[in-house]
PyMOL Python script that loads the backbone (N, CA, C, O; Angstrom):
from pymol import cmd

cmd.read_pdbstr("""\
ATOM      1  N   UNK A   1      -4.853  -7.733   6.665  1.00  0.00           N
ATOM      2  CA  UNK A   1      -5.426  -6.451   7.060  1.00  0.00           C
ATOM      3  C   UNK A   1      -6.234  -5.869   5.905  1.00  0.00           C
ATOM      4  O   UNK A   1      -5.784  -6.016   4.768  1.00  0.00           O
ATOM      5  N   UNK A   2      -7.467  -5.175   6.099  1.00  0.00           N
ATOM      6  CA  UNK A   2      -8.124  -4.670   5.074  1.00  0.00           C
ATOM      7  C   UNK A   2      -7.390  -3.545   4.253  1.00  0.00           C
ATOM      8  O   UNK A   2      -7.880  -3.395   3.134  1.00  0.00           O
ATOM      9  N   UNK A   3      -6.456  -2.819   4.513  1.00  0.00           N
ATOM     10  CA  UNK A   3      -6.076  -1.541   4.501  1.00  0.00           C
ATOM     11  C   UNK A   3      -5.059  -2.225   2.709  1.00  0.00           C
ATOM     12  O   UNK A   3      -4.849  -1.875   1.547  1.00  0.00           O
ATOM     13  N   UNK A   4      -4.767  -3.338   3.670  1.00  0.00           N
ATOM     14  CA  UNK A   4      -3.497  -4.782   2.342  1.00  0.00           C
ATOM     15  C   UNK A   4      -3.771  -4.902   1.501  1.00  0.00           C
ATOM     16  O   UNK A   4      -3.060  -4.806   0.501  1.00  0.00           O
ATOM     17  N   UNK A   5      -5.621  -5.326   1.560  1.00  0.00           N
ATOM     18  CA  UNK A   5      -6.621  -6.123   0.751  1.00  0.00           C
ATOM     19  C   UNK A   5      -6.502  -4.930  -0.569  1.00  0.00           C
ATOM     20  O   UNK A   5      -6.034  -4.986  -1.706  1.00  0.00           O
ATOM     21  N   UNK A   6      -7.112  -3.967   0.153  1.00  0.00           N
ATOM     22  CA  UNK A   6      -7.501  -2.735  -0.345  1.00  0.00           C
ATOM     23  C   UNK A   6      -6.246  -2.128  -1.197  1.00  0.00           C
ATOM     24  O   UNK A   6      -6.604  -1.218  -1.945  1.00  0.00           O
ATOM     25  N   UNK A   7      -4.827  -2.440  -1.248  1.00  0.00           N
ATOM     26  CA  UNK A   7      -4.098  -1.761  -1.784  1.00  0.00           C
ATOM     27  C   UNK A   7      -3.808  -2.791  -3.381  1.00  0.00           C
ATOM     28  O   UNK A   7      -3.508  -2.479  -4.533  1.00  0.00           O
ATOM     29  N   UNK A   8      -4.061  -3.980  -2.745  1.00  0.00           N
ATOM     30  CA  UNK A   8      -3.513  -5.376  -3.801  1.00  0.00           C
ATOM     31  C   UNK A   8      -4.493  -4.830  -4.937  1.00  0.00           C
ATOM     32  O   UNK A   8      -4.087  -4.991  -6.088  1.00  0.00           O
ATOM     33  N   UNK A   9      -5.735  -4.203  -4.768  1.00  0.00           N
ATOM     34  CA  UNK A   9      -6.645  -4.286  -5.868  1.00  0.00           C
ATOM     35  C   UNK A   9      -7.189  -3.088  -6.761  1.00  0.00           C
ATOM     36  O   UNK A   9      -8.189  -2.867  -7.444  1.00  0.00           O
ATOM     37  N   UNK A  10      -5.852  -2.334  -6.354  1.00  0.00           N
ATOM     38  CA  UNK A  10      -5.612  -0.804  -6.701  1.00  0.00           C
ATOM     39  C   UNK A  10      -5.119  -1.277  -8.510  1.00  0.00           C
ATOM     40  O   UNK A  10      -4.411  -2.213  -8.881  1.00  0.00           O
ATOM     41  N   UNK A  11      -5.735  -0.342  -9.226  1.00  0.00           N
ATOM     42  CA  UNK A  11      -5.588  -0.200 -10.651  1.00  0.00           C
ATOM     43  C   UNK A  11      -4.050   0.284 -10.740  1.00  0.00           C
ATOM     44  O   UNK A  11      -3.646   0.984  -9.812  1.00  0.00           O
ATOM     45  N   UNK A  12      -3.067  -0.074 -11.904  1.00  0.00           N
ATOM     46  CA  UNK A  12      -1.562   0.099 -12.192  1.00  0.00           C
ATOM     47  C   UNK A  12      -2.004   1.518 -12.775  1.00  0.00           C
ATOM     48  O   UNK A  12      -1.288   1.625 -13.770  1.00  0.00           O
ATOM     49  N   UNK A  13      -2.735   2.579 -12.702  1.00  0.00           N
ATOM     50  CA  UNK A  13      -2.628   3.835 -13.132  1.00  0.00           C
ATOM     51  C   UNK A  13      -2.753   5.455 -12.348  1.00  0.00           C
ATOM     52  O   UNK A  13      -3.047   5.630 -11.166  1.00  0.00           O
ATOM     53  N   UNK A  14      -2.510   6.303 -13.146  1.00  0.00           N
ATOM     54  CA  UNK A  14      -1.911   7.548 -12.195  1.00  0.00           C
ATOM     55  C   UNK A  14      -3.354   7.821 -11.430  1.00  0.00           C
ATOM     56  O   UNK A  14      -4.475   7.691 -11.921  1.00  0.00           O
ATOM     57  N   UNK A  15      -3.044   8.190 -10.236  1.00  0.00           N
ATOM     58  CA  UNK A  15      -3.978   8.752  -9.630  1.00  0.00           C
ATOM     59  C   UNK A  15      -3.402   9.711  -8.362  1.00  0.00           C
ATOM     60  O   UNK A  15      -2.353  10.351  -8.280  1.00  0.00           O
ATOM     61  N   UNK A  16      -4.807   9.504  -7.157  1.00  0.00           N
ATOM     62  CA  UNK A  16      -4.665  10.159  -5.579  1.00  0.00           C
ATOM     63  C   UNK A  16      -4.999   9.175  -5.197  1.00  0.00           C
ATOM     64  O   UNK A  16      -5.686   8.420  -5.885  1.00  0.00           O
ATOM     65  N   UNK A  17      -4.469   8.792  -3.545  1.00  0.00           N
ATOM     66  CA  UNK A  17      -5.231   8.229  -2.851  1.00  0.00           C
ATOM     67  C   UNK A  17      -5.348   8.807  -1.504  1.00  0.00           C
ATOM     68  O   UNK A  17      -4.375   9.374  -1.009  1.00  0.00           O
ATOM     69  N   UNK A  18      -6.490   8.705  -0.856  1.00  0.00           N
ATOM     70  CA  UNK A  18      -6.721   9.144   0.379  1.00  0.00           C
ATOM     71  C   UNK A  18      -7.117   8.012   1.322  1.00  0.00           C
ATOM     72  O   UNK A  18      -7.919   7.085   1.198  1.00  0.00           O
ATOM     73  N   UNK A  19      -6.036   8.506   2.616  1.00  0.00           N
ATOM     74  CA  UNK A  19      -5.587   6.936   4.126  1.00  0.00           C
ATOM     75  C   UNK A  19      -6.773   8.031   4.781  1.00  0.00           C
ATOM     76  O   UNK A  19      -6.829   9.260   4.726  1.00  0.00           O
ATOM     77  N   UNK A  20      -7.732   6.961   5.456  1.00  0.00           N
ATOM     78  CA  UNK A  20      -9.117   7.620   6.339  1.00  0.00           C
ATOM     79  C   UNK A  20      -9.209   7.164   7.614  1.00  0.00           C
ATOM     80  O   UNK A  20      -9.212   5.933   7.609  1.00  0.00           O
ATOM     81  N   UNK A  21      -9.288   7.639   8.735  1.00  0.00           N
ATOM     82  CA  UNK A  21      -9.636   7.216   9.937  1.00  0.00           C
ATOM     83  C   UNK A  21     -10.946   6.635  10.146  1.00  0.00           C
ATOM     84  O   UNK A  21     -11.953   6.846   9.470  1.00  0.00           O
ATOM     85  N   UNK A  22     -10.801   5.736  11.348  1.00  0.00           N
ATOM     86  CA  UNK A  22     -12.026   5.330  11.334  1.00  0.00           C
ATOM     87  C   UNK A  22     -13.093   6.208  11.413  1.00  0.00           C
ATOM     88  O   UNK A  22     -14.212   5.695  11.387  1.00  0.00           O
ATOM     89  N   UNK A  23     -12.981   7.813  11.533  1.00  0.00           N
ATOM     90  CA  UNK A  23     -14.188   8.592  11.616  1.00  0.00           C
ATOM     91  C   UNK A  23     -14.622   9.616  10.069  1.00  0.00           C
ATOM     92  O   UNK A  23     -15.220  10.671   9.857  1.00  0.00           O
ATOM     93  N   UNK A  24     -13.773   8.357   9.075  1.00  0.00           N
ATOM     94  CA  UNK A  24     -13.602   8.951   7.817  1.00  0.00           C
ATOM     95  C   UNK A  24     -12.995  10.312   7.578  1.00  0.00           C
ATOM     96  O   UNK A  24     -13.125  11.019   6.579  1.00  0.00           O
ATOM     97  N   UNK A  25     -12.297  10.551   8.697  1.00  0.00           N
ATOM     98  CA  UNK A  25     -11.520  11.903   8.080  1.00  0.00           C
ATOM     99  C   UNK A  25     -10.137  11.036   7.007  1.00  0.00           C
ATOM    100  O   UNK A  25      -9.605   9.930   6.917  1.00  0.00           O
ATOM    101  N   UNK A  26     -10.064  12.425   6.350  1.00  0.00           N
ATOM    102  CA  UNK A  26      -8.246  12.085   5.611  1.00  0.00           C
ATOM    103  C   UNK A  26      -7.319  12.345   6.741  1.00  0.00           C
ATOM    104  O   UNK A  26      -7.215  13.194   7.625  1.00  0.00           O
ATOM    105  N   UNK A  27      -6.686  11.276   6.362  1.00  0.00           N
ATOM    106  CA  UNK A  27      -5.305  11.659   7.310  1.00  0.00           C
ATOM    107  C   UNK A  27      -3.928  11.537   6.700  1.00  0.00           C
ATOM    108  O   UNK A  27      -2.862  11.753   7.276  1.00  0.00           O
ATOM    109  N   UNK A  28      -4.093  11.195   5.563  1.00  0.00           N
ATOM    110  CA  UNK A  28      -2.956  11.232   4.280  1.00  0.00           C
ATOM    111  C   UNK A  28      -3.874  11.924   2.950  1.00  0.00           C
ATOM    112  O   UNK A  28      -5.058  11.598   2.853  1.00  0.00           O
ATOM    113  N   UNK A  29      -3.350  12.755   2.080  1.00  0.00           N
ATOM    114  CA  UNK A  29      -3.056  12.068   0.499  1.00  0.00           C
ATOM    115  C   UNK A  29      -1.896  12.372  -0.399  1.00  0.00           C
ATOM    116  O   UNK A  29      -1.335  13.463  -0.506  1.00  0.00           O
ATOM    117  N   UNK A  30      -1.675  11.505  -0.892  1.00  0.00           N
ATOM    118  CA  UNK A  30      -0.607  10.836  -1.961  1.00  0.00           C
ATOM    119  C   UNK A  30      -1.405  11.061  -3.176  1.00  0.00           C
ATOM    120  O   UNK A  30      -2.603  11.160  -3.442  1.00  0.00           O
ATOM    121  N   UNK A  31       0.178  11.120  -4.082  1.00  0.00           N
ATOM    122  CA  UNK A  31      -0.225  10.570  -5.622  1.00  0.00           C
ATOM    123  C   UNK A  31       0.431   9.812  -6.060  1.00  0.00           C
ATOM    124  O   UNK A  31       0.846   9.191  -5.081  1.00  0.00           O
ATOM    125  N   UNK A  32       0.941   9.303  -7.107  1.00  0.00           N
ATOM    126  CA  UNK A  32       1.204   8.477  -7.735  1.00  0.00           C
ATOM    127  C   UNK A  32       0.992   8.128  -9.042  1.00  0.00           C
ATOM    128  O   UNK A  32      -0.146   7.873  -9.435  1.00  0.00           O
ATOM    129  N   UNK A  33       1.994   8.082  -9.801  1.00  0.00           N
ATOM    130  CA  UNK A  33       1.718   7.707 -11.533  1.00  0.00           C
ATOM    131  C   UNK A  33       1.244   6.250 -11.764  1.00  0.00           C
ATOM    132  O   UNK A  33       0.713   5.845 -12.799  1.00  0.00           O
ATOM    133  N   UNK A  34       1.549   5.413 -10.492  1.00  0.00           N
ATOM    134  CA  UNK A  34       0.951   4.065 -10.440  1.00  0.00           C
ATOM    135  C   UNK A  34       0.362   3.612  -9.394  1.00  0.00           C
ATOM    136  O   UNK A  34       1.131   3.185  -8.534  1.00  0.00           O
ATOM    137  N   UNK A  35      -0.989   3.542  -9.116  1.00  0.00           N
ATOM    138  CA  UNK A  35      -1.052   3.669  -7.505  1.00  0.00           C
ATOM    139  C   UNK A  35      -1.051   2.270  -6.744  1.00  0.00           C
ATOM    140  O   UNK A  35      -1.198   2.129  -5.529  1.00  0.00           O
ATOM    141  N   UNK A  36      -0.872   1.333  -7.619  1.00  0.00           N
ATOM    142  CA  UNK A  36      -0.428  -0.193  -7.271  1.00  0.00           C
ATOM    143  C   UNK A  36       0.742  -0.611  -5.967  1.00  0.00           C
ATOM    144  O   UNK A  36       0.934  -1.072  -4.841  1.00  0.00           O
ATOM    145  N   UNK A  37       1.345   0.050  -7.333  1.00  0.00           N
ATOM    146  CA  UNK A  37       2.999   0.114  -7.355  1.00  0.00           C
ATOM    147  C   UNK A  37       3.302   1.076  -5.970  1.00  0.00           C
ATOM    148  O   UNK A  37       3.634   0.501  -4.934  1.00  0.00           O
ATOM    149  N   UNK A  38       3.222   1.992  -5.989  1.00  0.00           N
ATOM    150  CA  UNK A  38       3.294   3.292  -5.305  1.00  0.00           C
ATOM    151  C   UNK A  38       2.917   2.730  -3.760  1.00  0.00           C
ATOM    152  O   UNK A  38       3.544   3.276  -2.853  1.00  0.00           O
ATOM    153  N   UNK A  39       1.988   1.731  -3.399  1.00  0.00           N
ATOM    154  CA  UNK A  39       1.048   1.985  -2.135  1.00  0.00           C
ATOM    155  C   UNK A  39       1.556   0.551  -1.617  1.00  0.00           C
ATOM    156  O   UNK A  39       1.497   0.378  -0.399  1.00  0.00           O
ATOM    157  N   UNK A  40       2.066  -0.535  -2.447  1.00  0.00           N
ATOM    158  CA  UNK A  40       2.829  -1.828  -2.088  1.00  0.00           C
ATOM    159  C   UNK A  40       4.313  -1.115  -1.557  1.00  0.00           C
ATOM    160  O   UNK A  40       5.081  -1.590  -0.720  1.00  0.00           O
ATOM    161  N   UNK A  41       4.495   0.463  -2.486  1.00  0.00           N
ATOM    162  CA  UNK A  41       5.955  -0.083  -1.789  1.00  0.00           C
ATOM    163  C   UNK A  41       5.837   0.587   0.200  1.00  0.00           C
ATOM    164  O   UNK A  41       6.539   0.419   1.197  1.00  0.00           O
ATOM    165  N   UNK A  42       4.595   1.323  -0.090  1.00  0.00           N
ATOM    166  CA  UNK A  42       4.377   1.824   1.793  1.00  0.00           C
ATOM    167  C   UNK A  42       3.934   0.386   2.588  1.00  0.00           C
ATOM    168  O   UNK A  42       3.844   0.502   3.811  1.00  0.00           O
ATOM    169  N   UNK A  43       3.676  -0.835   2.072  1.00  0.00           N
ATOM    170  CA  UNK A  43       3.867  -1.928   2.544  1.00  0.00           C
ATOM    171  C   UNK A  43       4.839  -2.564   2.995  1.00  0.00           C
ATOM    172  O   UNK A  43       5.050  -3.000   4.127  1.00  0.00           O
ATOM    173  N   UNK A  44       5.679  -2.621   1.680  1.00  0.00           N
ATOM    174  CA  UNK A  44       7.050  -2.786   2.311  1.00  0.00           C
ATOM    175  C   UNK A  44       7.891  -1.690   3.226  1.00  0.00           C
ATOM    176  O   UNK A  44       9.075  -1.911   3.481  1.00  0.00           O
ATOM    177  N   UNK A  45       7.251  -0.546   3.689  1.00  0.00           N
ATOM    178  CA  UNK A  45       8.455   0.044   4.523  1.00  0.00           C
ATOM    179  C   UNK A  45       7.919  -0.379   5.587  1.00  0.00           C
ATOM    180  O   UNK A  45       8.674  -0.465   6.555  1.00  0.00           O
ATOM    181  N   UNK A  46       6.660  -0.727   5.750  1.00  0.00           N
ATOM    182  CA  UNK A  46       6.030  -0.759   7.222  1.00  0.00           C
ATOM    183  C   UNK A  46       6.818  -1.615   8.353  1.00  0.00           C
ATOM    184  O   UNK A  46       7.227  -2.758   8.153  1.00  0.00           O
ATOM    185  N   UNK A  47       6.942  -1.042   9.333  1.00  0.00           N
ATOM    186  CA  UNK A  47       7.863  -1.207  10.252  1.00  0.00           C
ATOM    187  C   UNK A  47       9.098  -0.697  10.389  1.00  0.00           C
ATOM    188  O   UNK A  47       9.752  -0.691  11.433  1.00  0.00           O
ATOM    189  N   UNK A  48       9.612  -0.020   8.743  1.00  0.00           N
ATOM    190  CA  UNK A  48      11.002   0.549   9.223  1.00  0.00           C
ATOM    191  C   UNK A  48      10.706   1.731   7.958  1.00  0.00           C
ATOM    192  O   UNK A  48      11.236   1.926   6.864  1.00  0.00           O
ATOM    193  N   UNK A  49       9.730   2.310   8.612  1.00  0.00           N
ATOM    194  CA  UNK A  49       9.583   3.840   7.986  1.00  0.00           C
ATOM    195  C   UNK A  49       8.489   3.859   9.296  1.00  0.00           C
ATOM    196  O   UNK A  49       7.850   2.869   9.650  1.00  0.00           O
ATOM    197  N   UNK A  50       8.408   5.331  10.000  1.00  0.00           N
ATOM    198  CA  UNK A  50       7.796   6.387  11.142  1.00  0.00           C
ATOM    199  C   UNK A  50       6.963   6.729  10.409  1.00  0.00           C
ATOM    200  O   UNK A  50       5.867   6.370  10.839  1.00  0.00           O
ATOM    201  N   UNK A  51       6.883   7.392   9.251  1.00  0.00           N
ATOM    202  CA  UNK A  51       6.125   8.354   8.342  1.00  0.00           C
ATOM    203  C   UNK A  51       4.784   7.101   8.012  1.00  0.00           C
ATOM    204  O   UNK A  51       3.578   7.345   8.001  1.00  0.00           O
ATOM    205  N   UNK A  52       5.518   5.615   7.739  1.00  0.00           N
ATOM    206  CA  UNK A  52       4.294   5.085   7.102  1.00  0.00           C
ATOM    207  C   UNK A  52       4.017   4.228   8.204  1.00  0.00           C
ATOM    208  O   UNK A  52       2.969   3.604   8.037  1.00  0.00           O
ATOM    209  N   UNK A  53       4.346   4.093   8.807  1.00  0.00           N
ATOM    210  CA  UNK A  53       3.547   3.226  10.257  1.00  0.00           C
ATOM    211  C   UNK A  53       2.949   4.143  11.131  1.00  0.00           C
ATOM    212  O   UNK A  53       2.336   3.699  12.101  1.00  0.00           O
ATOM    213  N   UNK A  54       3.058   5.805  10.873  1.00  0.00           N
ATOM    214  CA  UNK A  54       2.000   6.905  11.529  1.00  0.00           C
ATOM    215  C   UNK A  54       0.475   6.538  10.634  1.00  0.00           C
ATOM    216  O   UNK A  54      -0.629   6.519  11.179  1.00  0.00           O
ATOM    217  N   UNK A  55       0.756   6.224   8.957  1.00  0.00           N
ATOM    218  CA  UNK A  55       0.012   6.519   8.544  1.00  0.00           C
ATOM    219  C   UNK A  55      -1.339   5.198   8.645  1.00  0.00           C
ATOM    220  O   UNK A  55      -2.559   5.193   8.481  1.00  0.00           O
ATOM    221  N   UNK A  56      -0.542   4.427   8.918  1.00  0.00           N
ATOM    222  CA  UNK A  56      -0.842   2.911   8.764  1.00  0.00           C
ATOM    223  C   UNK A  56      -2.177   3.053  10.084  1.00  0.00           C
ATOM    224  O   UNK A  56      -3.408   3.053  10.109  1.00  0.00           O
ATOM    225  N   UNK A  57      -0.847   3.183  11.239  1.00  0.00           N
ATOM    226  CA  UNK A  57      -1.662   2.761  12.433  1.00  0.00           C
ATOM    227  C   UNK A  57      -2.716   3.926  12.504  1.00  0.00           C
ATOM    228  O   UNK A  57      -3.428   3.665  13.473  1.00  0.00           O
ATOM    229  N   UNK A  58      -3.128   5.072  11.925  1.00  0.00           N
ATOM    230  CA  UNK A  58      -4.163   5.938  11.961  1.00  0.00           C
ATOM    231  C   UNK A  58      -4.864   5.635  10.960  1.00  0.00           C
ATOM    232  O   UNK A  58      -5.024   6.729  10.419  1.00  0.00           O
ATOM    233  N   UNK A  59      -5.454   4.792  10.275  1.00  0.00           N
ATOM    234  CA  UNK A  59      -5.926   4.896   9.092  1.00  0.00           C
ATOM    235  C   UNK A  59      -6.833   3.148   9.197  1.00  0.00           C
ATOM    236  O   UNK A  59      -6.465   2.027   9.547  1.00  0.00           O
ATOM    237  N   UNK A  60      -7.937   3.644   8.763  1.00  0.00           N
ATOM    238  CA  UNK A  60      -9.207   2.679   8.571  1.00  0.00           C
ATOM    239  C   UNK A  60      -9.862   2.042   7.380  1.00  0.00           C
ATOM    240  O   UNK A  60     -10.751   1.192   7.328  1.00  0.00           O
ATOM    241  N   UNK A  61      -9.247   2.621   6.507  1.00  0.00           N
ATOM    242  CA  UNK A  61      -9.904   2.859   4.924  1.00  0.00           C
ATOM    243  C   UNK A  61      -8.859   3.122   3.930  1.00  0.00           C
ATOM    244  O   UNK A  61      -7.720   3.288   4.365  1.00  0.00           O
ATOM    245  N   UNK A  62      -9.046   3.183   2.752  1.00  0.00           N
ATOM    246  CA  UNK A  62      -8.458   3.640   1.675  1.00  0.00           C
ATOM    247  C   UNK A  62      -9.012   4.339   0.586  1.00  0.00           C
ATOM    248  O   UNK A  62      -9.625   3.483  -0.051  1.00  0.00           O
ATOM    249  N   UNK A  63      -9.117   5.305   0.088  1.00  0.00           N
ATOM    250  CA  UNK A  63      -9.616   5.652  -1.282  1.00  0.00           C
ATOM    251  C   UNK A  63      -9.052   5.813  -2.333  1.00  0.00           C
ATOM    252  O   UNK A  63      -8.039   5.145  -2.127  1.00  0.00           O
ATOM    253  N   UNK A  64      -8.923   6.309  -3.578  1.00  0.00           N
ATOM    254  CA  UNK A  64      -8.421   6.723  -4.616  1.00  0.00           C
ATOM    255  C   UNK A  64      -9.055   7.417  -6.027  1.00  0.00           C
ATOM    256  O   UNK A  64     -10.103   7.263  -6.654  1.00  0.00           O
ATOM    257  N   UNK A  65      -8.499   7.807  -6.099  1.00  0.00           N
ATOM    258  CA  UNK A  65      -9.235   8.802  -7.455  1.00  0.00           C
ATOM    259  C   UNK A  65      -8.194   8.284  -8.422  1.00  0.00           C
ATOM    260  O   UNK A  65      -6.974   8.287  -8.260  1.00  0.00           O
ATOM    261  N   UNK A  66      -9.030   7.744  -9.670  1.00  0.00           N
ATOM    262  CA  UNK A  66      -8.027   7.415 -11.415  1.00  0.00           C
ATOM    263  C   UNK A  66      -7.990   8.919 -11.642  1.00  0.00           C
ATOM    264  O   UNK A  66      -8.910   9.633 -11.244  1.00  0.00           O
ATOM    265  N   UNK A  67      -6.536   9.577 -12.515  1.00  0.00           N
ATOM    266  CA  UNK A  67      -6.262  10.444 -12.788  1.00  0.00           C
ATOM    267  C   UNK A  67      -6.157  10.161 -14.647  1.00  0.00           C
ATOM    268  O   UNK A  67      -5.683   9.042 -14.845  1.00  0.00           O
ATOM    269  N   UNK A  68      -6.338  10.570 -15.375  1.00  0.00           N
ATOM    270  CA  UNK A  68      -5.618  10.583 -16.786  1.00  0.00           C
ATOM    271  C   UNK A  68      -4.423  10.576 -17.364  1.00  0.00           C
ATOM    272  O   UNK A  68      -4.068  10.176 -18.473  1.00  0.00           O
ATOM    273  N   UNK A  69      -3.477  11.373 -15.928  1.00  0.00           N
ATOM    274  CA  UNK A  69      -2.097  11.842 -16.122  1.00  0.00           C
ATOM    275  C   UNK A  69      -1.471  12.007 -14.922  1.00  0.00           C
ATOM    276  O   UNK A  69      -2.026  12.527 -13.953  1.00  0.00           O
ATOM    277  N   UNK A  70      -0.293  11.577 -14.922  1.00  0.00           N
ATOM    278  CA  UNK A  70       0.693  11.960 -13.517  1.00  0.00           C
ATOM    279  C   UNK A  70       0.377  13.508 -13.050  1.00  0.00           C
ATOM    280  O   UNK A  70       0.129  13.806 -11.881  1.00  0.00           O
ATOM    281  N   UNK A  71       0.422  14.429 -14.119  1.00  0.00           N
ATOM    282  CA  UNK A  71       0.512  15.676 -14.097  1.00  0.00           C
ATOM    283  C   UNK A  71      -1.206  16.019 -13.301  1.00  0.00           C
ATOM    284  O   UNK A  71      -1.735  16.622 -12.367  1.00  0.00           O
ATOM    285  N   UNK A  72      -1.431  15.348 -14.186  1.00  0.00           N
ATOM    286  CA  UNK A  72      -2.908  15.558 -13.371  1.00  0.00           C
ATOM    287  C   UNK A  72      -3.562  15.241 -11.398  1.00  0.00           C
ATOM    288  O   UNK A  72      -4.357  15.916 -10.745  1.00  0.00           O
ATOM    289  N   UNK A  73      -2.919  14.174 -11.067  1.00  0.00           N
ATOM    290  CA  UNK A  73      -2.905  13.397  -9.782  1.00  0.00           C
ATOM    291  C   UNK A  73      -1.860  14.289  -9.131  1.00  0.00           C
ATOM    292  O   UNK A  73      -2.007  14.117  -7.921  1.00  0.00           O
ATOM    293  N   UNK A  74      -0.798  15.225  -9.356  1.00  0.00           N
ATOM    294  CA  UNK A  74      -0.464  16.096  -8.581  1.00  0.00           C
ATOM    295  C   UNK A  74      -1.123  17.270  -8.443  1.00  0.00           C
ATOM    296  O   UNK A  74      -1.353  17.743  -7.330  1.00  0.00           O
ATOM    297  N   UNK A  75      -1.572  17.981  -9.823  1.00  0.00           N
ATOM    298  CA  UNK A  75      -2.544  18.863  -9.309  1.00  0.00           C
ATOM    299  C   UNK A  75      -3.911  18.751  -8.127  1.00  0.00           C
ATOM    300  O   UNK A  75      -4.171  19.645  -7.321  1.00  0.00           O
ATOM    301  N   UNK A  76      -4.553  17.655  -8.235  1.00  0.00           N
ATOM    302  CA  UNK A  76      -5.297  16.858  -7.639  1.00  0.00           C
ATOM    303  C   UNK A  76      -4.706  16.756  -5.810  1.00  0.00           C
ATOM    304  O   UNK A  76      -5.214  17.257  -4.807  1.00  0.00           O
ATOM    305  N   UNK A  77      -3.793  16.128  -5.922  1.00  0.00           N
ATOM    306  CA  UNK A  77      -3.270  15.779  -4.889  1.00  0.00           C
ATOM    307  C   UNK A  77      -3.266  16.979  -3.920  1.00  0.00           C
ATOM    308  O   UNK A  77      -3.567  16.922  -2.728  1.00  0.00           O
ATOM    309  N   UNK A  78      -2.732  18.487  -4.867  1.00  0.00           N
ATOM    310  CA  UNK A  78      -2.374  19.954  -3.789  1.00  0.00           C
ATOM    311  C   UNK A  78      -3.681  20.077  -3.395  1.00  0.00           C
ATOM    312  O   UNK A  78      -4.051  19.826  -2.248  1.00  0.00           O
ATOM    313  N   UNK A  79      -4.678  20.589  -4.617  1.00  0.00           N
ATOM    314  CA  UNK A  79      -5.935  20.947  -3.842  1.00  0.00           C
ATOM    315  C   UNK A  79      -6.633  19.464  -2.820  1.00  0.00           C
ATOM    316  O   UNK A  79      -7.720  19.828  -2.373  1.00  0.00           O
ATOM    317  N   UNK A  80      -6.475  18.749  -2.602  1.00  0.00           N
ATOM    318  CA  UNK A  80      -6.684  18.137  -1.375  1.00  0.00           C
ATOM    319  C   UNK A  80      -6.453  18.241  -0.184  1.00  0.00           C
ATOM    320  O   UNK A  80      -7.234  18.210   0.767  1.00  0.00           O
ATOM    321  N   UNK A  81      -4.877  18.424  -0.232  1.00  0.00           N
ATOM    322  CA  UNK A  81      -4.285  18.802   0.859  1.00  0.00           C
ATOM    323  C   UNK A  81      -4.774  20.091   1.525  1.00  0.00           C
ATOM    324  O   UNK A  81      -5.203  20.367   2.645  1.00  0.00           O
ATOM    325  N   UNK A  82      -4.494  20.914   0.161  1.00  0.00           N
ATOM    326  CA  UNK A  82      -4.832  22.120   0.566  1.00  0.00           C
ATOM    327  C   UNK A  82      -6.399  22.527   1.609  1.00  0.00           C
ATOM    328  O   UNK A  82      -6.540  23.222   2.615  1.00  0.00           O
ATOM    329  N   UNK A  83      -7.595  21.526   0.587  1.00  0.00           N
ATOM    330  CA  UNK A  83      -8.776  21.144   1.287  1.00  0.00           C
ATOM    331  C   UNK A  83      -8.982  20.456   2.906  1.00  0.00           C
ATOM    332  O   UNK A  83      -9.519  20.994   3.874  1.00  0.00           O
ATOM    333  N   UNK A  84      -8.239  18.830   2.798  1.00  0.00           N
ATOM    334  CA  UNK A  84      -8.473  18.254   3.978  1.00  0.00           C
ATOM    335  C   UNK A  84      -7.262  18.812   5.207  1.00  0.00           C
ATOM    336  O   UNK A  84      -7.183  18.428   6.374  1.00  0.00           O
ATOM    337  N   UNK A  85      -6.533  19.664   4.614  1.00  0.00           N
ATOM    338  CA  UNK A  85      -5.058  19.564   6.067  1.00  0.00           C
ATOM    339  C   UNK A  85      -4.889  18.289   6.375  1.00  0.00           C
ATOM    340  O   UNK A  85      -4.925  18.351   7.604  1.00  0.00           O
ATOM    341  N   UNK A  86      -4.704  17.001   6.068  1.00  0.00           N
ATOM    342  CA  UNK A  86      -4.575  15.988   6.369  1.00  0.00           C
ATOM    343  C   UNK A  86      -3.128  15.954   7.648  1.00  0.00           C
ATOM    344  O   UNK A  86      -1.987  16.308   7.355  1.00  0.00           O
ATOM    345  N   UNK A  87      -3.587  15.402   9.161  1.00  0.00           N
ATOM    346  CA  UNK A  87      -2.688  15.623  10.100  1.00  0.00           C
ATOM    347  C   UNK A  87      -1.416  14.882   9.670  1.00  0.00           C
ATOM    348  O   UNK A  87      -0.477  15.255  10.373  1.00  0.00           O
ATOM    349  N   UNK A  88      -1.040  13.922   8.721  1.00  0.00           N
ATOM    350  CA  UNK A  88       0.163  13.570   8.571  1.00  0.00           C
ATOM    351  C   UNK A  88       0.842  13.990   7.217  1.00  0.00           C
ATOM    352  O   UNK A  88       2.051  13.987   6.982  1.00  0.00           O
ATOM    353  N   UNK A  89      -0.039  14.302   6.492  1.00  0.00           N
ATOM    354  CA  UNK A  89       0.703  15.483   5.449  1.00  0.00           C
ATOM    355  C   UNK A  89       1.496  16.946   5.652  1.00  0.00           C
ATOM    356  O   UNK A  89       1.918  17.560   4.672  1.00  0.00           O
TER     357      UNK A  89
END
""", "prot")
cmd.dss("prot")
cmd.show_as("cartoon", "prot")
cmd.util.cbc("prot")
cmd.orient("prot")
């Protein structure tokens, strides 16, 4: 799946990432101090996590923003939310 491809080749550092519908809206964002790490393990729940097989089966794309700092990728992360209302956030 592209969504797989797209996570395997995610940088081991803090960031955001934003899950996009096919009409490029957000429909997640996350942070993460590792966004590798962090987005393999919503791989492994898939199928026995609701939360990440909502996010899975709505979602077309992937993005991410490198952060400098954990601290930083949460600040990041609110004003997004706060911005997109993302429907599964």
């Amino acid at each position: 799946e592209q969504l797989i491809s797209s996570i395997k080749k995610l940088p081991s550092t803090p960031g955001v990432y934003l899950f996009k519908d096919e009409h490029d809206q957000v429909v997640y964002v996350g942070k993460a101090k590792n966004l590798k790490n962090r987005l393999l393990q919503y791989v492994g729940r898939q199928g026995t996590d609701i939360k990440v097989d909502t996010i899975f089966d709505a979602s077309a794309s992937l993005e991410h923003i490198v952060t400098p700092t954990e601290l930083e990728a949460m600040l990041l992360e609110a004003q997004l939310i706060k911005s997109y209302q993302p429907v599964c956030n």
